[in-house]
Kinemage of the C-alpha trace (Angstrom):
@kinemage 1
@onewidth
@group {chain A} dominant
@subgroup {mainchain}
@vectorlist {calphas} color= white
{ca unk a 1} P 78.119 -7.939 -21.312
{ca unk a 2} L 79.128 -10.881 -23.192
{ca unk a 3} L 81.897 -12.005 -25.583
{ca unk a 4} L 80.972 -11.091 -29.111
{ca unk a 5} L 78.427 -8.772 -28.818
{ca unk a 6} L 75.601 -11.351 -27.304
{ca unk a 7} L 74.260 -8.777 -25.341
{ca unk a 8} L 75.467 -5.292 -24.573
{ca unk a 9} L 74.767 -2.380 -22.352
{ca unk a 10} L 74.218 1.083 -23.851
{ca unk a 11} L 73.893 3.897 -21.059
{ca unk a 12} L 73.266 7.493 -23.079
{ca unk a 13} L 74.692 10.429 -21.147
{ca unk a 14} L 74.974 13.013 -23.898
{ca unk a 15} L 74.962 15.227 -21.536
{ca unk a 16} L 74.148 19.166 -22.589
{ca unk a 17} L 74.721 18.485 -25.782
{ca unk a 18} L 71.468 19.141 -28.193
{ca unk a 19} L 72.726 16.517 -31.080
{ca unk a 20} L 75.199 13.610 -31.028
{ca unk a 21} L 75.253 11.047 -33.502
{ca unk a 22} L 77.596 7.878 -33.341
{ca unk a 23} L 77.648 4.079 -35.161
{ca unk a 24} L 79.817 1.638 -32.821
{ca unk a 25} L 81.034 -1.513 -35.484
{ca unk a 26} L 80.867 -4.536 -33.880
{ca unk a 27} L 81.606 -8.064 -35.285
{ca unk a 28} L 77.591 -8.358 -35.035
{ca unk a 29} L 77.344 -5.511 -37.165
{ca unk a 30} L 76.875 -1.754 -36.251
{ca unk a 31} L 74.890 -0.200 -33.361
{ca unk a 32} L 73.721 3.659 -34.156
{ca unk a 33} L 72.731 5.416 -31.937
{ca unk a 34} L 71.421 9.657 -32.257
{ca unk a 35} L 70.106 11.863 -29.486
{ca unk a 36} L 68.680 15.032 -30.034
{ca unk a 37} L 66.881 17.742 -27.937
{ca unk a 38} L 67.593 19.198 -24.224
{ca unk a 39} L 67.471 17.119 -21.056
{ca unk a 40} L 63.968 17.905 -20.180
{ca unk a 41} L 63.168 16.382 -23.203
{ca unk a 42} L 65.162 14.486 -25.563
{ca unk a 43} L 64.272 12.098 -28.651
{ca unk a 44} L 66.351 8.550 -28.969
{ca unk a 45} L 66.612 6.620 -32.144
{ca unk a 46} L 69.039 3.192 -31.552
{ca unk a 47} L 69.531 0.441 -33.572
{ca unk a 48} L 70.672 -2.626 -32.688
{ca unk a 49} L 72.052 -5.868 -35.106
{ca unk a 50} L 70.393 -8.737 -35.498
{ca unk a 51} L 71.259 -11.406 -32.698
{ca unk a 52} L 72.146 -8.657 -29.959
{ca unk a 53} L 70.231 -8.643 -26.837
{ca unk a 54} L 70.668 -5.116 -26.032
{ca unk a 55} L 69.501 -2.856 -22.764
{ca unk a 56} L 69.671 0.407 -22.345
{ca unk a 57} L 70.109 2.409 -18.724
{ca unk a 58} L 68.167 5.501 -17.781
{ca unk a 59} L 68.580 7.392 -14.465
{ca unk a 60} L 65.106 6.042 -12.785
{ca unk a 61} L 63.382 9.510 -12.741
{ca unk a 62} L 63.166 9.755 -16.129
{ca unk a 63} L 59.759 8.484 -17.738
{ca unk a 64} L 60.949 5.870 -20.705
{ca unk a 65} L 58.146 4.534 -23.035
{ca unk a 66} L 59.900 1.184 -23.019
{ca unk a 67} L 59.434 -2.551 -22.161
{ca unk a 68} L 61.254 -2.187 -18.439
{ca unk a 69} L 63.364 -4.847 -17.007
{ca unk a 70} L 64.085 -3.500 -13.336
{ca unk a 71} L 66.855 -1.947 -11.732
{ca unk a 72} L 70.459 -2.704 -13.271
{ca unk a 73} L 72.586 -3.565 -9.607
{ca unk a 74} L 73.871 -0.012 -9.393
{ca unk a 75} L 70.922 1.611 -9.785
{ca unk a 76} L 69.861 2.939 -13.461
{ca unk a 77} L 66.288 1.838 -14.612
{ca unk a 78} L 67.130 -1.065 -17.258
{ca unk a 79} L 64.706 -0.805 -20.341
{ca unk a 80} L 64.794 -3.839 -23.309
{ca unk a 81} L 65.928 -2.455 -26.731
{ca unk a 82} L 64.550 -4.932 -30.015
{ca unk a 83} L 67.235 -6.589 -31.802
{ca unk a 84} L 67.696 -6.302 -35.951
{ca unk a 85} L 65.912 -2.854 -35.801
{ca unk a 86} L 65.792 0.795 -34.775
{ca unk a 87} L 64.052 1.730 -31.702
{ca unk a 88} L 62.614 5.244 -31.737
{ca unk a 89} L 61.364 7.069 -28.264
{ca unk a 90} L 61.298 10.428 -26.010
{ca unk a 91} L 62.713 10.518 -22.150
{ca unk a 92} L 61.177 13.289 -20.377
{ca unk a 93} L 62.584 14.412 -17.297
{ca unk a 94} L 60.373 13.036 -14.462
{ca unk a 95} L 57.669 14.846 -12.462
């Protein structure tokens, strides 16, 4: 979203797939990210550097246990993601 990592986007769509794993180097330093568990319900552990403003994009009928920050312009729910650590949470499909 900005030059040098400032502040970044991360949008999960793993998808079917019940485990994915992947580290993205950046010159900020690394951003992990795992997924695990089915669509209905599925556990998220990212972390983010130090100095990175990051926000991560769920489809707005999932239920997200994190700080929200509205509606990203074309249309996934925008949730805030804490810099220089890892954030752990569950999505649940929405009822």
């Amino acid at each position: 979203m900005e030059p040098g990592f400032a502040r970044c986007e991360i949008r999960p769509q793993p998808g079917d797939l019940k485990s994915l794993r992947l580290a993205y180097r950046t010159v900020r330093g690394t951003i992990r990210f795992a997924a695990e568990g089915d669509p209905a319900k599925r556990r998220y552990a990212i972390a983010v550097p130090e100095g990175v403003e990051a926000v991560a994009l769920f489809p707005p009928e999932l239920e997200v246990p994190l700080p929200p920050l509205g509606r990203h312009p074309l249309g996934p729910a925008q949730y805030a993601l804490a810099s220089g650590k890892e954030t752990a949470f569950e999505v649940k499909a929405g009822t």
